[in-house]
Residue frames relative to the residue before (quaternion, step in Angstrom):
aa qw qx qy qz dx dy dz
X 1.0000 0.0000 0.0000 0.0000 0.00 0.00 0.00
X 0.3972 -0.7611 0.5124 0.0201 3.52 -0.96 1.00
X 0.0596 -0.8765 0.4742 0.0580 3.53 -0.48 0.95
X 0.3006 -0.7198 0.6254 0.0195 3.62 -0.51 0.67
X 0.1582 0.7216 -0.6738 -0.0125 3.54 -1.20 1.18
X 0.1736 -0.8200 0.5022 0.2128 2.92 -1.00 0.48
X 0.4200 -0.6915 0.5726 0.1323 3.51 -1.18 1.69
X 0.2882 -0.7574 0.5810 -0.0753 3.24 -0.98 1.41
X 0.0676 0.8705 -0.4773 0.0989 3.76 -0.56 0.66
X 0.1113 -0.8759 0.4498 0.1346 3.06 -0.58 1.39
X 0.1958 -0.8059 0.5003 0.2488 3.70 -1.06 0.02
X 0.3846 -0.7610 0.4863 -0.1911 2.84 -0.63 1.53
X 0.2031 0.7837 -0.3873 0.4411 3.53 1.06 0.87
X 0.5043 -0.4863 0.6754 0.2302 3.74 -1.65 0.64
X 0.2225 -0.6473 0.7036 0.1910 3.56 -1.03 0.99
X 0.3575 -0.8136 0.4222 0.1789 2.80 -1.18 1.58
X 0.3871 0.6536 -0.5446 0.3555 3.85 0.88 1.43
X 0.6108 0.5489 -0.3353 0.4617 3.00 1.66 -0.97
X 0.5101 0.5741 -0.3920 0.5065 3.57 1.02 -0.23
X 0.7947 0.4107 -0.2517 0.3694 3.40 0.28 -0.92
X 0.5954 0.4962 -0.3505 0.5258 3.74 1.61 -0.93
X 0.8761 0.2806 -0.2595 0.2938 3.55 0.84 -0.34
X 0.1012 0.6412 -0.5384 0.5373 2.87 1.81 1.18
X 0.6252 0.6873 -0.3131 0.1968 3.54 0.10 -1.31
X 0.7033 0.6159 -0.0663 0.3488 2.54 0.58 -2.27
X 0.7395 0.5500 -0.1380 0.3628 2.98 0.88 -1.91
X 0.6632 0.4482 -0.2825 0.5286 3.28 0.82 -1.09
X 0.7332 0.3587 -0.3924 0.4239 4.31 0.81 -0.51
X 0.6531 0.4486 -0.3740 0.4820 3.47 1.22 0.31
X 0.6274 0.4063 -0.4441 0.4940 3.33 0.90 0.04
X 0.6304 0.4285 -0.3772 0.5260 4.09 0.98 -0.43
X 0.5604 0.4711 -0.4545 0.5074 4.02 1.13 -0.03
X 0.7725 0.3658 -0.2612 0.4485 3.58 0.28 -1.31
X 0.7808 0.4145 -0.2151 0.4151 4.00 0.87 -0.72
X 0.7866 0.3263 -0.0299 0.5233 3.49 0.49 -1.00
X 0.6136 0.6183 -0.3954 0.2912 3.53 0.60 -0.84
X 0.0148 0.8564 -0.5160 0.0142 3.84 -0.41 0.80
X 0.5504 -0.6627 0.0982 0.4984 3.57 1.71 0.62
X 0.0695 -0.7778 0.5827 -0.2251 2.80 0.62 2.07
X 0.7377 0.4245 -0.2705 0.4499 3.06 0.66 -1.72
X 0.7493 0.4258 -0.2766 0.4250 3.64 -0.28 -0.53
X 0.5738 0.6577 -0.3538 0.3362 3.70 1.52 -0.17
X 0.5740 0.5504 -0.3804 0.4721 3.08 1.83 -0.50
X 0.6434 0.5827 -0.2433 0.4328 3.39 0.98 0.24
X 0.8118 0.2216 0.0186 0.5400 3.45 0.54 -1.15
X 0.0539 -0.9044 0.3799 0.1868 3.54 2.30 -0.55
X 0.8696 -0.0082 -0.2321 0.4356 3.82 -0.49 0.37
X 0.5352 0.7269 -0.2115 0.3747 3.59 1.33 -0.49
X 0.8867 0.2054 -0.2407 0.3372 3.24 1.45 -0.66
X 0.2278 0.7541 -0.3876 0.4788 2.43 1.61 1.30
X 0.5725 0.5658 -0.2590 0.5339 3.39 1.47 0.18
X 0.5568 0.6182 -0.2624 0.4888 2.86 1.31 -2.48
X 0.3731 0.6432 -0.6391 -0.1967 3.31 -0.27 -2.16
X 0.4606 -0.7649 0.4469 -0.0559 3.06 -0.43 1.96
X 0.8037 0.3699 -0.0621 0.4620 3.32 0.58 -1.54
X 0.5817 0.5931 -0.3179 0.4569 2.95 0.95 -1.45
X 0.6621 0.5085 -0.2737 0.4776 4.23 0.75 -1.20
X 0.7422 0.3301 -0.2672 0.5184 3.59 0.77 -1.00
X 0.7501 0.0937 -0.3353 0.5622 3.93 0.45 0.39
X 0.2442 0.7386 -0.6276 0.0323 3.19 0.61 0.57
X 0.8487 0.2495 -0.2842 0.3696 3.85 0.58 -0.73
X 0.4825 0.5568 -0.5223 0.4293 3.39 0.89 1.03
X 0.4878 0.4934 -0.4368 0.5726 3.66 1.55 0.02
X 0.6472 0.1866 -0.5121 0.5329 4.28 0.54 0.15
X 0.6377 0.5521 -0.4229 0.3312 3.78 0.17 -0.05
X 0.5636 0.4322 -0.2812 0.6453 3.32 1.55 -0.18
X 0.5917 -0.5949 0.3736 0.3956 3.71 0.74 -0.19
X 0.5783 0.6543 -0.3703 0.3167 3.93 1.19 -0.64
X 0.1491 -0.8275 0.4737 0.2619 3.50 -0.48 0.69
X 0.4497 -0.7766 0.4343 0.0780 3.52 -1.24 0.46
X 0.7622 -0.1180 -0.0060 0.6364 3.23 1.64 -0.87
């Protein structure tokens, strides 16, 4: 009599979208928290918040705690 098993394998692996959605993220939180000088909100309020600078005030001191100066 003859037995037969069968070897099962699982993969177990990072889908590689989740890589890519949190590639994403990163890069719009690092251009929100680093770089952002009221771009974003300009598409809104358009030359004004460049004055406001909205974001830039609310993370303003996690951008020196991250290392980015500001002024």
């Amino acid at each position: 009599m003859s037995q037969s098993r069968q070897i099962t394998t699982s993969k177990t692996g990072v889908p590689i979208i989740a890589i890519v959605a949190l590639a994403i993220v990163f890069v719009a939180g690092l251009f929100i928290v680093g770089f952002d000088q009221g771009h974003i909100f300009s598409v809104v309020y358009g030359e004004q918040a460049f004055e406001d600078l909205y974001i830039h005030e609310l993370t303003h001191d996690m951008r020196h705690a991250a290392g980015f100066p500001c002024h």
